[in-house]
C-alpha positions as CSV (number, residue, x, y, z in Angstrom):
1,X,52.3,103.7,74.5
2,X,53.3,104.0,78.1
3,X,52.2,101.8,80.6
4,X,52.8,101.6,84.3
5,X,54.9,99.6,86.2
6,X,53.4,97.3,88.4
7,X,54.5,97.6,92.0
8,X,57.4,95.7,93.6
9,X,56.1,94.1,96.9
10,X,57.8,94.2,100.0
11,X,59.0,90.7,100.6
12,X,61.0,91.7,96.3
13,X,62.2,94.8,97.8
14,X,63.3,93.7,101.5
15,X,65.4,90.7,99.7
16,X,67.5,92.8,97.4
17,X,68.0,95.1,100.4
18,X,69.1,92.2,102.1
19,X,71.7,91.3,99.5
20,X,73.0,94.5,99.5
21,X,73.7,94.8,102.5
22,X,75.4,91.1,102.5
23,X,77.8,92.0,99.7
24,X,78.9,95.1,102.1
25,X,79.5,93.3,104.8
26,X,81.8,90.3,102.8
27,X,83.5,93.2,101.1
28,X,84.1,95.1,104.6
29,X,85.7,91.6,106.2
30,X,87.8,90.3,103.4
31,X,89.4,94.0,103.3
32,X,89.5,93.9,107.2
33,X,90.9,90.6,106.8
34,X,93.6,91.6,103.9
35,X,94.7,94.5,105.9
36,X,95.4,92.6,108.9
37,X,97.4,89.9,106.8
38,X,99.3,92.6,105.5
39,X,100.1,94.3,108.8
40,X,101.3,90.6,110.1
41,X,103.6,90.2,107.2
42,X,101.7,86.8,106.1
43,X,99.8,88.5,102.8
44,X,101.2,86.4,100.1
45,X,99.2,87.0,97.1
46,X,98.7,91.2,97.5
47,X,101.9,93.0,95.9
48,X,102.3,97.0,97.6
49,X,104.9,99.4,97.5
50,X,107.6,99.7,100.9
51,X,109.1,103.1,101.8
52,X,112.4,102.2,101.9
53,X,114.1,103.6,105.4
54,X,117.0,104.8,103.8
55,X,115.1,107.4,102.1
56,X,113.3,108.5,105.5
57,X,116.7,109.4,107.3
58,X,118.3,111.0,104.1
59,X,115.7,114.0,104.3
């Protein structure tokens, strides 16, 4: 038989809201932060394809 569910209060609610948001965030900088390593030449551990030049003043 159905019952209902008991309410979530607001301090439950606001604290997976909260951790949410966190995980954005640390997502957003370490891909900030990769990017930048990767435009300074110093990424070492992330593997991505190059356009070769050649190619560029062939066409």
């Amino acid at each position: 038989m159905a019952v209902p569910k008991k309410k979530t209060s607001k301090s439950k609610r606001d604290m997976r809201r909260a951790n949410w948001k966190r995980k954005a965030a640390d997502q957003a900088q370490k891909a900030l932060s990769l990017g930048k390593s990767i435009l300074t030449g110093r990424a070492e551990g992330f593997v991505y394809p190059q356009a070769d030049e050649d190619e560029d003043e062939e066409s």
